[in-house]
C-alpha positions, 0 to 999 in steps of 0.5 A, a space after each residue: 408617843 402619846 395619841 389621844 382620840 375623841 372620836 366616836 368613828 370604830 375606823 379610828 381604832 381599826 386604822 391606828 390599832 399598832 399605835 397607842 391610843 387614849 380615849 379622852 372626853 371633852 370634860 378632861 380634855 386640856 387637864 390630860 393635855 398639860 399632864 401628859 403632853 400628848 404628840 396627837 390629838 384626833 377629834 370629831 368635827 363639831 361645833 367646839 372644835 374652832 373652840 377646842 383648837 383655840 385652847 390647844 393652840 400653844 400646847 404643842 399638840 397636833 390636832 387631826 380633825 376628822 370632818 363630814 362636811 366636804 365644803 373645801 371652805 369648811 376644810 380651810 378654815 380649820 386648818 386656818 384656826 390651827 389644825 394639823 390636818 382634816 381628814 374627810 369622812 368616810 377615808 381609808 386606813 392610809 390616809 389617818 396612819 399617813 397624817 399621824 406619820 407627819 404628825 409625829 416626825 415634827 417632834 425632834 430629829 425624826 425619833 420615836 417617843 414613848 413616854 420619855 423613851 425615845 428610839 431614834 433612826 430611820 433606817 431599814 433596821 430600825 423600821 423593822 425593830 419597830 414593827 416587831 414592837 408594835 406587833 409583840 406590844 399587842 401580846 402579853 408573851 414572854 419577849 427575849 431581847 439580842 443586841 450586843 452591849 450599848 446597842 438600846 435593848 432595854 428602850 427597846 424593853 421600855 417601849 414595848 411595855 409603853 405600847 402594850 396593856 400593862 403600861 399603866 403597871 409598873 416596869 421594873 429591872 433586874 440586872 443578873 450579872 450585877 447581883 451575886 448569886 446568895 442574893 439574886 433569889 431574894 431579889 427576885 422573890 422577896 424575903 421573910 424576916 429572919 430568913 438568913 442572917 442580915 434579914 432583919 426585915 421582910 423584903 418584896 421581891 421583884 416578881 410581886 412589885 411588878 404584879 400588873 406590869 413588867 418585870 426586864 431581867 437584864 443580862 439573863 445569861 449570866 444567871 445561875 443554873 439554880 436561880 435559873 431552875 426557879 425563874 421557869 418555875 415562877 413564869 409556868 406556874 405564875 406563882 413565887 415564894 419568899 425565902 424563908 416561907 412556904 406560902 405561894 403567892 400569885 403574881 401577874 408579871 410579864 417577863 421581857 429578857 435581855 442578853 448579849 451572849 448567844 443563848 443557844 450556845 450557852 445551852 449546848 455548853 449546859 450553862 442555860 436551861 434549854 426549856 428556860 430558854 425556850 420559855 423566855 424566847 417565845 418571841 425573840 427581838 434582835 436589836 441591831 448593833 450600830 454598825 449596822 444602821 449608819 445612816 442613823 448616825 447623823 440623826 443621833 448625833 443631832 438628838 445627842 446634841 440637843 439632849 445634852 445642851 438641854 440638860 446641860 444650858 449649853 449652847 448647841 454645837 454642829 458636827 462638820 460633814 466631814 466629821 460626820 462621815 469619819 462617825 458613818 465609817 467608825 465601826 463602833 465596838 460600843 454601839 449607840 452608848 459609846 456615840 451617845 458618850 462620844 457627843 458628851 464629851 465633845 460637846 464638853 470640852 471642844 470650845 468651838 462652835 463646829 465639831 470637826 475631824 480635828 475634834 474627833 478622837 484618834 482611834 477613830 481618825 486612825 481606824 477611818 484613814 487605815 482603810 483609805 491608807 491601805 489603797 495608796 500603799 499599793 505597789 503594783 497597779 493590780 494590787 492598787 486596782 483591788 485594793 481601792 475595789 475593796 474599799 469601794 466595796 465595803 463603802 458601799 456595803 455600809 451604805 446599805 447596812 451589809 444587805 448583799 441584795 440590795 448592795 447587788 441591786 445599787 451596783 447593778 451587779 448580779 449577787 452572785 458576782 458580788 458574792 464571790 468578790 466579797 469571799 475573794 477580798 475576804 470581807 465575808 467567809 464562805 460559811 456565813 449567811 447571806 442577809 437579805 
């Protein structure tokens, strides 16, 4: 997501100050334009703006022109000559962020972008993900992100970096559990030459390359206890050592870190510092598994579709709604990789034009049918009635992304009604939480 802004109006920022904004002058205007591709460009009303139109016009770029003149007239012919909207000075904060909003969902299936790195969906979960990237974007703390595997925690670590201060810095990763231990220590703070046999030359090392940026260590869990010792030492201090020195060297580097294993377990079983983990989890983001956000799944079926056949010069192809509804009731183990994968591969190798069930591999066709199945395997009426009233239960779960108050409220059931059939049909235990 790219908004530039040519205005001298302070309600501007204050309104979009959750967004990122980049001031650019009229001298540099449509050079910054064709580089960078920006979604939205907000303008003062003025005598070039007819002309600034006019050369934006085929730049795909959305114009929101912010005008004094409340001539209805004036109003229409800006938006005659090209401009997403105008908005009429003095305007509330709703109204700019609410115009940026539609600007913004013209770019592909309602997703996200940010500089390449998009986060599709619209659902409850993935409103809130956005909000907390936008408010810990604002900070320059220490960001622990939870999601299970193929669930997007490293956009998620990308988009932060891309709204915060340091986007202009480098982002650069460390996977912990693909480097061996001997070797994590010089990755992450360099090496001298001759410091150990094989190092024939000096090496920097993740923490000084990132200085002025931001340094993503995924799968922080699998980190040794030794190299984890060091990791606090570097963030406290905000000093390192290459191997084989005894010169500290100053680094200025955000530390955003990932995991899919449950860190608070792991530090009552003694395999993860406590303070570490206190120090990395200042703020902790959790990234919804797909199973819960369903109701993105046809959104990013479309954006895979049209990603592959652009990448790929294939002709795009359409999923049949009833393909798409076995996607919605698949409970994917993989989260969005494993969906990302699956339309690879159908787009690949069906040769039909429409995706349908028939497509679709049998471990999701037999997962989807055991559920429906299991109803019509009833013997008595009863065990028919509470079957098909489990099913119906857990549909309408989903359908809500398992939020028990907001199933309640759709089925017009008290919760505490709907509780107690969920621990009856065990589809929840008596020991978990509630989600609200």
């Amino acid at each position: 997501m790219r908004i530039f802004v040519m205005s001298d109006k302070a309600e501007v920022e204050d309104a979009l100050q959750d967004y990122p904004l980049e001031r650019v002058s009229r001298e540099n205007l449509l050079k910054k334009i064709l580089s960078e591709n920006p979604e939205v460009l907000i303008m003062d009303d003025g005598e070039e703006a007819l002309q600034i139109l006019k050369e934006v016009e085929d730049e795909g770029v959305s114009v929101i022109i912010i005008t004094e003149d409340r001539n209805i007239s004036h109003s229409i012919e800006l938006a005659s000559q090209g401009a997403f909207d105008v908005i009429i000075y003095p305007f509330n904060k709703e109204e700019l962020v609410l115009s940026v909003e539609k600007a913004l969902s013209r770019f592909g299936p309602k997703e996200r972008s940010l500089g390449g790195i998009y986060l599709v969906g619209e659902s409850e979960p993935m409103q809130r993900l956005w909000k907390q990237i936008r408010q810990v974007a604002r900070t320059d703390t220490t960001v622990l992100i939870q999601g299970e595997s193929g669930s997007g925690k490293e956009l998620v670590a990308r988009a932060i970096h891309l709204l915060s201060e340091r986007r202009k810095g480098p982002f650069l990763t460390l996977n912990c559990a693909a480097i061996p231990e001997e070797l994590i220590e010089s990755e992450l703070f360099g090496h001298e030459k001759g410091a150990f046999t094989g190092a024939v030359d000096r090496k920097i090392g993740k923490f000084e390359a990132a200085t002025g940026g931001v340094l993503f260590l995924d799968e922080i869990g699998e980190m040794s206890l030794k190299t984890q010792a060091k990791l606090l030492r570097a963030i406290e201090t905000g000093e390192i050592t290459r191997v084989g020195s005894t010169k500290p060297i100053y680094v200025d580097v955000r530390i955003i870190a990932a995991t899919n294993k449950n860190l608070e377990e792991l530090v009552k079983a003694k395999l993860f510092r406590e303070d570490l983990y206190y120090r990395i989890g200042v703020v902790v983001i959790k990234v919804p598994p797909l199973r819960k956000r369903k109701s993105d799944i046809p959104l990013l079926v479309e954006y895979f579709v049209e990603r592959f056949s652009r990448e790929n010069n294939y002709p795009p192809k359409k999923f049949s709604t009833r393909a798409l509804e076995f996607l919605k009731a698949y409970s994917w183990p993989g989260n969005v990789r494993e969906l990302k994968n699956l339309v690879a591969r159908l787009m690949t190798m069906v040769e039909e034009p429409v995706i349908d069930v028939k497509h679709l591999p049998n471990h999701i066709i037999v997962e989807v049918d055991e559920e429906k199945s299991a109803v019509f395997a009833a013997k008595t009426l009863k065990d028919f009635k509470e079957r098909a009233e489990k099913l119906f239960l857990l549909q309408k779960l989903k359908e809500h992304n398992w939020n028990i108050k907001k199933t309640a409220e759709a089925l017009n059931t008290p919760r505490s009604n709907l509780y107690r059939k969920l621990l009856q049909y065990g589809i929840i235990k008596k020991e978990m939480k509630e989600e609200d």
